[in-house]
C-alpha positions in Angstrom: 178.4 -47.0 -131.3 179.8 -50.4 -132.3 183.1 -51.3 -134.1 185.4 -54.0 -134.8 188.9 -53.0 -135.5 192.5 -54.6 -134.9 195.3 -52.1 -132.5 198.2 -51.7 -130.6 198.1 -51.1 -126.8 199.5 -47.7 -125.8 198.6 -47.8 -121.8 196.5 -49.1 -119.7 195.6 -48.0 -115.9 193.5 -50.0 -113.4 189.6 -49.1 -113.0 187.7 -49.9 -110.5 188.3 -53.9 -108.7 188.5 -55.7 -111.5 188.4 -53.8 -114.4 191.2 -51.3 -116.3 191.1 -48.8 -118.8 192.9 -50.0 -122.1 194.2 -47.1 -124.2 194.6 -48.5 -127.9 195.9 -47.1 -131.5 193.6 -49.0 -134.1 193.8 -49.0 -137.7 190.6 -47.5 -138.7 189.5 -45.4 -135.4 193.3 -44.1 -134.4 193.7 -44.1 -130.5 190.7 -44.9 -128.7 189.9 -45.4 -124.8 188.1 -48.2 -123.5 187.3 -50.5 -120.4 188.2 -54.0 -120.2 186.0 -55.4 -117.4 188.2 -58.5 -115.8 191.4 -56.8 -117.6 193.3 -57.8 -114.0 192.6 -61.4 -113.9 195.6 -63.5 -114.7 194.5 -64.8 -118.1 193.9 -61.3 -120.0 196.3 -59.1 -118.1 199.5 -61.3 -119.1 198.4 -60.3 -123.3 197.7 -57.0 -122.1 201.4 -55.7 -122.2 202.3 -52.1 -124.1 202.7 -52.7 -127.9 201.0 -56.1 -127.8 198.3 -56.1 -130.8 195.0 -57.3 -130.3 191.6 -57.8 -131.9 188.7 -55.5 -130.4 185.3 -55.1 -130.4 183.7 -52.3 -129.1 180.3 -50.5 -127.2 179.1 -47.4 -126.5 175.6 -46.4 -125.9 176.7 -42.7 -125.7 179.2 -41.0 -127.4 180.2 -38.6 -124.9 181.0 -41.1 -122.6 183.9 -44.6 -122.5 182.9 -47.5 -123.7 183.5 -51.1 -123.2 186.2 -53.6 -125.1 186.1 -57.3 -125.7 189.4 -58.4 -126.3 191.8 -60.8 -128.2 195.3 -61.4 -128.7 196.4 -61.1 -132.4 200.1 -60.9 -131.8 202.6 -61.0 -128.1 204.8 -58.5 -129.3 206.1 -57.2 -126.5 207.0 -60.9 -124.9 209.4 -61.6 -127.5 212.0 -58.6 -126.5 211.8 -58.7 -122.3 215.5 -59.9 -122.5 216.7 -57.0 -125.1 216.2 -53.5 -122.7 216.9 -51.3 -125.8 214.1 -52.7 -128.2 211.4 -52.8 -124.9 212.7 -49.1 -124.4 212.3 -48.5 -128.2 208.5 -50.0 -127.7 207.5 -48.0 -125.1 208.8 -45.0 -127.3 206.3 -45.4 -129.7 203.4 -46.4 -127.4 204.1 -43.2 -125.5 204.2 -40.8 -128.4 201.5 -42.0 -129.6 199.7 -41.8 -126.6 200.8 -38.1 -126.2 200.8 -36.8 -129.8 197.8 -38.5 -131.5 194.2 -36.7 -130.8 191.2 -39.5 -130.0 189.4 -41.0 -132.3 190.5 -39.7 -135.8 191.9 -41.9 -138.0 195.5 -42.2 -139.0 195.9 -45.1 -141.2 199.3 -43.7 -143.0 200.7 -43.7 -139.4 198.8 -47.1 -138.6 200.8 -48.9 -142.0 203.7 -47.0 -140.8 204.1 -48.7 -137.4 203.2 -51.9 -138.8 206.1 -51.9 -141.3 208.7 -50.9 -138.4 207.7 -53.7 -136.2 207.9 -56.4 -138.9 211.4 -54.7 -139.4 212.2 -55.0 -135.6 214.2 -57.9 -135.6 215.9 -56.9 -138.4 219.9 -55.5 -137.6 219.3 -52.1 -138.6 216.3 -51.5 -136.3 217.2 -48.5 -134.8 217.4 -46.8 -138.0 214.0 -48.0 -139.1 212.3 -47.0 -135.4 214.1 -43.5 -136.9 212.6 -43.7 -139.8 209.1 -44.3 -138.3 209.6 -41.2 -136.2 210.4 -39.0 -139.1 207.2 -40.0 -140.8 205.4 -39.4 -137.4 206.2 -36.1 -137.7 205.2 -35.6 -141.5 202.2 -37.4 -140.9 201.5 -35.0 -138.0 201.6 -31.6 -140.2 205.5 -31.1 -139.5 207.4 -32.3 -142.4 210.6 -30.4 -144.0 211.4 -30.2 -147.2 214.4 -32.4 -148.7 214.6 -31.4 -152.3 217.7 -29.3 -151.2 219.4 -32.5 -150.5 219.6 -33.9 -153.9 222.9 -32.9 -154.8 224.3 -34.2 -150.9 228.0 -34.0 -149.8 229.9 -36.5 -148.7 229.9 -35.3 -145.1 227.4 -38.1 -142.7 226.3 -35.4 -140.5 225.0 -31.9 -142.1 223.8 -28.5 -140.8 220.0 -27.7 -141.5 218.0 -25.1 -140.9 214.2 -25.7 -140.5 211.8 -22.8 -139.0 215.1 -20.6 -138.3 216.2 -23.5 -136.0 219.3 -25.3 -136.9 219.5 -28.8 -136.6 222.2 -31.9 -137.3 220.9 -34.3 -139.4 222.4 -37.4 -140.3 222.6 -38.2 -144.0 221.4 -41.4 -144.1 218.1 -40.2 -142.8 217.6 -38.7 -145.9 219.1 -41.0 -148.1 216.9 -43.6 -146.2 220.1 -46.1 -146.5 219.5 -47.8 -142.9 223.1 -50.0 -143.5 226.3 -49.3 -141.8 225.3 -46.7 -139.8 227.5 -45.8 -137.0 226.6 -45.1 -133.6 227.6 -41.4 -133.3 225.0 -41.4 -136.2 222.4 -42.9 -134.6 222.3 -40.9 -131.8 223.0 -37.4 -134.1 219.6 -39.2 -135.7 218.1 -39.6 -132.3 219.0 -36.3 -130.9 217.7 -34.3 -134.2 214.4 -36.1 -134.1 214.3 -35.6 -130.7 214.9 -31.8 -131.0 212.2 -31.5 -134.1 209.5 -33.2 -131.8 210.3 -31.0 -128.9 209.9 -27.7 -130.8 206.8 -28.6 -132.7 205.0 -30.6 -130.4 205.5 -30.8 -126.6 207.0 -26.9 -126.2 204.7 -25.1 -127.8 202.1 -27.1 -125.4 203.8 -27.0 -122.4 203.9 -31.4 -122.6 206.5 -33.4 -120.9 208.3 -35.5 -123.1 208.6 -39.2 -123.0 211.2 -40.4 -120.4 211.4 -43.6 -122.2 212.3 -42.1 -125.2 215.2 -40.0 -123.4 216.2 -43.6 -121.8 216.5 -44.8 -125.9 218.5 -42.4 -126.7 220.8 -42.2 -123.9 221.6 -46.1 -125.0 223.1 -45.0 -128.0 225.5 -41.9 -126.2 228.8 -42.0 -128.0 231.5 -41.0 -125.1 234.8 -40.0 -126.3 
């Protein structure tokens, strides 16, 4: 099997001397495994960072075992934010649920187009709300939507009481509005929590899966204390 695709790194973990394992999310294979012999020399492990997006191409001679990636940097993503801890917290959040929630090798281009439209938003002021966003379509686009025709006719109120599955839940109003400006920070984290909460009970309870300490870290950032 041979491909060519474009992806975003998710992990990576050493192999052998001089070779590691690079764990991707590509546009038209969805999360694939690979191993990128001389991945620790100098020159390809520095572009090699979580998030980064490269160009690969890639071999197998069997299907039911790893194959091998050539690499290529398309974009240091990861680089650019080494000096702002909640945005490198916020990009290890998505490469670790990703990593976690996404089967291998199936293709998820809604999630793909998804994840490309929050990172050309990253720098925007209102990031946080659009990495919230992204989370709430990972969850749709992972068989776990809810219905929001009952918020047509909202009230006023920034923070309402929903029930989803017999569970209830706070959710922020400008979530469903998807009105990302002026948001405070009690609701971001109310946004952060609910989300949170949703992806616990339909994903990593059920199957017994620790959730991602980097996204706890995220969302600890944004604590309101009184």
């Amino acid at each position: 099997m041979n491909w060519q695709d474009e992806g975003f790194i998710l992990s990576k973990r050493k192999f052998k001397e001089n070779a590691i394992i690079l764990e991707v999310f590509t546009n038209k294979f969805g999360k694939v495994n690979g191993i990128v012999y001389g991945g620790t020399s100098r020159k390809v492990k520095n572009y090699l960072q979580l998030s980064n997006k490269i160009f690969l191409v890639y071999n197998s001679k069997n299907e039911n075992r790893i194959g091998y990636f050539k690499t290529e940097l398309v974009e240091a993503i990861a680089p650019k934010y080494f000096d702002n801890k909640k945005k490198i917290l916020c990009l290890n959040s998505v490469s670790s649920l990703l990593k976690t929630l996404l089967p291998e090798n199936q293709s998820y281009k809604n999630i793909y187009e998804s994840l490309v439209n929050f990172l050309n938003l990253l720098d925007s002021n209102n990031w946080l709300s659009h990495y919230l966003n992204w989370e709430i379509n990972l969850i749709k686009n992972l068989g776990f939507g809810f219905d929001t025709e009952s918020f047509e006719k909202l009230n006023p109120k920034n923070i309402i009481d929903f029930n989803i599955d017999n569970i209830e839940y706070k959710i922020p109003t400008f979530l469903i509005r998807q009105k990302y400006d002026n948001v405070s920070n009690e609701e971001l984290f109310s946004a952060l929590t609910f989300s949170r909460s949703l992806m616990e009970n339909k994903f990593f309870i059920p199957n017994n899966i620790k959730f991602p300490n980097s996204r706890r870290l995220l969302e600890n950032k944004f604590l309101v204390v009184n």
